[in-house]
C-alpha positions, 0 to 999 in steps of 0.5 A: 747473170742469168735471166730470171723469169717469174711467170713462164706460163704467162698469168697461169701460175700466179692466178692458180698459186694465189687460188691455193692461198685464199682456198688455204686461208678460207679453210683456216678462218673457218676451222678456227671459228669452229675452234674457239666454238668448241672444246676439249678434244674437239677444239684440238681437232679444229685447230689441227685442221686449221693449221694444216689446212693454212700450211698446206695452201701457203706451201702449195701457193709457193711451189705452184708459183715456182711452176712458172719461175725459169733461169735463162741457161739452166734447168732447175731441179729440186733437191727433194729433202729440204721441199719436204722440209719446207712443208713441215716447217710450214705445217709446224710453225704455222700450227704453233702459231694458231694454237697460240691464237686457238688457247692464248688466254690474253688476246692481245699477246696471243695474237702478237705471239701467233702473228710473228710466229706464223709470219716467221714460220711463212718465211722460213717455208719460202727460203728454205724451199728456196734453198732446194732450188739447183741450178748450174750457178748460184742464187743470192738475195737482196737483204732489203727485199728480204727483209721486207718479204719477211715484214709482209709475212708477218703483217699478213700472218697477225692479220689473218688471226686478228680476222680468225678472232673478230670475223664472223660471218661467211661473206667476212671470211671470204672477203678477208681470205681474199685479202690474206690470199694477196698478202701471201702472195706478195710475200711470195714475189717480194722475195723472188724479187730478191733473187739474183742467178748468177750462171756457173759452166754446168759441171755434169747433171744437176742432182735433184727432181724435176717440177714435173717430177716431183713438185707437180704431183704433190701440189696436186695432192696437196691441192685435192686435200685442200678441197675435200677439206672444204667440202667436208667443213662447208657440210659439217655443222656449226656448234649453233647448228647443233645446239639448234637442231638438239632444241629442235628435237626437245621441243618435238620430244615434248609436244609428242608427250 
């Protein structure tokens, strides 16, 4: 068996990789309030932004974490193709589900389908980028911890909509991505904590992109996309503020007349 440590930078990763998560679900929260704000093509566009947006800092948590996970005798590689995938698994599912929530005509139900799919969609990202990790033997998986990781995920997911639904205010959302940001999280070293190695003579080179080859380059991408996304929906105005500011301009319209 090999040793397996989840957290070789000390608390850097695990504080960076939980910053990416609640970054990622603030971000969420708000573009979905704009959403049920808006429609048409409008409210498209915002659950579009809204789905990246959550995917990205769920998948971006996820490899940042995995910045810091080592096994005693090995390198780890990465096999590039499934990483890709686990993105787009990411990026598709959760969309699925926020749309769900974003047009779902009885709440309820919209909810309940947008929960489960996302969760699902968080766990399938996990595994399958689990998956891309090679090392000189093979992984296996506690099924109990497994289990639960994807009970975690889901819990979280029904949560953050439930709060994307009913929160309004912008010290709610920062409270409840605060929450979501721990809840991912805990998804995340519930499932490493499933994670046994066990070590295999190494047979030549392992196939595959080191972290700092190709890992680290993309959540840093991915973590400068999650920024200026915020910065541009934190300065974008609000349907209210809109409609304020077209109030505003009619009065004055009308005293000049």
């Amino acid at each position: 068996m090999g040793h397996l440590d989840h957290a070789t930078f000390g608390w850097l990763t695990p504080l960076l990789s939980y910053a990416m998560a609640c970054i990622g679900a603030a971000l969420a929260l708000r573009c979905t309030l704009r959403a049920l704000a808006a429609s048409g093509a409008a409210r498209r566009n915002w659950l579009i932004t809204a789905a990246s947006a959550l995917g990205t800092g769920i998948w971006t948590m996820h490899f940042v974490a995995m910045l810091g996970f080592s096994v005693s005798g090995t390198e780890i590689r990465y096999n590039v193709p499934l990483t890709v995938l686990s993105l787009v698994v990411a990026m598709a599912v959760v969309g699925g589900g926020v749309f769900a929530v974003g047009y779902g005509q009885g709440r309820g139900s919209a909810l309940a389908l947008g929960g489960l799919t996302t969760g699902l969609g968080v766990a399938s990202m996990h595994y399958i980028g689990m998956s891309a990790v090679r090392i000189n033997g093979t992984l296996s998986y506690d099924p109990l911890l497994v289990g639960l990781s994807v009970a975690i995920a889901v819990v979280a997911a029904t949560a953050a909509l439930w709060a994307a639904l009913n929160i309004r205010s912008p010290l709610a959302v920062g409270l409840a991505s605060l929450v979501m940001g721990a809840a991912v999280s805990s998804m995340h070293y519930t499932g490493m904590a499933a994670v046994k190695a066990t070590m295999e003579p190494a047979a030549g080179a392992l196939a595959g992109a080191t972290a700092m080859q190709f890992i680290f380059p993309l959540a840093v991408g991915l973590g400068s996309y999650l920024f200026l996304t915020s910065a541009f929906v934190a300065l974008s105005p609000t349907a209210q503020e809109q409609a304020d500011s077209v109030s505003a301009q009619r009065i004055e319209e009308s005293a000049v007349l």
